[in-house]
N, C-alpha and C positions, 0 to 999 in steps of 0.2 A: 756584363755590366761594364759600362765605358768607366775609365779614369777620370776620379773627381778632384784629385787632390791641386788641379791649377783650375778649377771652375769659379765663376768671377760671381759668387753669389751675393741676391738682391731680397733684401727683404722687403715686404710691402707694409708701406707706411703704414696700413689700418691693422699691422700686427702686432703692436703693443698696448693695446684695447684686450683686458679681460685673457692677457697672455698667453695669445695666438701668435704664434712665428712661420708664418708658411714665406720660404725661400725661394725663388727661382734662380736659375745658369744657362745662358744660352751653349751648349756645345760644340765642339769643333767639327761636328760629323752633321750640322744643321738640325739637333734635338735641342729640348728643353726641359733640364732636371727638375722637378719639384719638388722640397722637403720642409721637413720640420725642423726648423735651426735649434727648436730644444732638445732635439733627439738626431741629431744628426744621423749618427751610425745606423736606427732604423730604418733606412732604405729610401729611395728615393721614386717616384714615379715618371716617367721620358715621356714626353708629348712630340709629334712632329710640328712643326711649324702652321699646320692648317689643323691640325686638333687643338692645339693649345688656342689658335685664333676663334673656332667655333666653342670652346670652354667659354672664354673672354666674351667672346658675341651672346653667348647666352646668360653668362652673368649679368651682363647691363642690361638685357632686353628683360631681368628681375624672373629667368625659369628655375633657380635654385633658392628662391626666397622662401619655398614653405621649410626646407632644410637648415636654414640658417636659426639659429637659438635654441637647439635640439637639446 
């Protein structure tokens, strides 16, 4: 697990809606942390640069929408 304690994390705007906090950190080794800013300490998820872009590419193209209001 990389060191996070200087990671420059972003929360995304739609996550104070129904008190969803998901964070991103670009890191120093070319990952990308994922977490839960209400729970920080529970762990984070690392995406490479072309996974977290196909995550992204498949959010907007709407492939995770039956998921969402679960």
């Amino acid at each position: 697990m990389p060191d996070l304690s200087a990671a420059a994390w972003r929360k995304s705007s739609f996550s104070n809606a129904g008190g969803n906090c998901v964070e991103v950190a670009p890191l120093e080794d070319g990952t990308i942390a994922v977490r839960n800013s209400k729970r920080p300490d529970a762990g984070v998820l690392l995406f490479t640069p072309a996974e977290m872009s196909a995550w992204v590419e498949g959010c907007k193209a709407g492939e995770f929408d039956d998921l969402a209001g679960r």
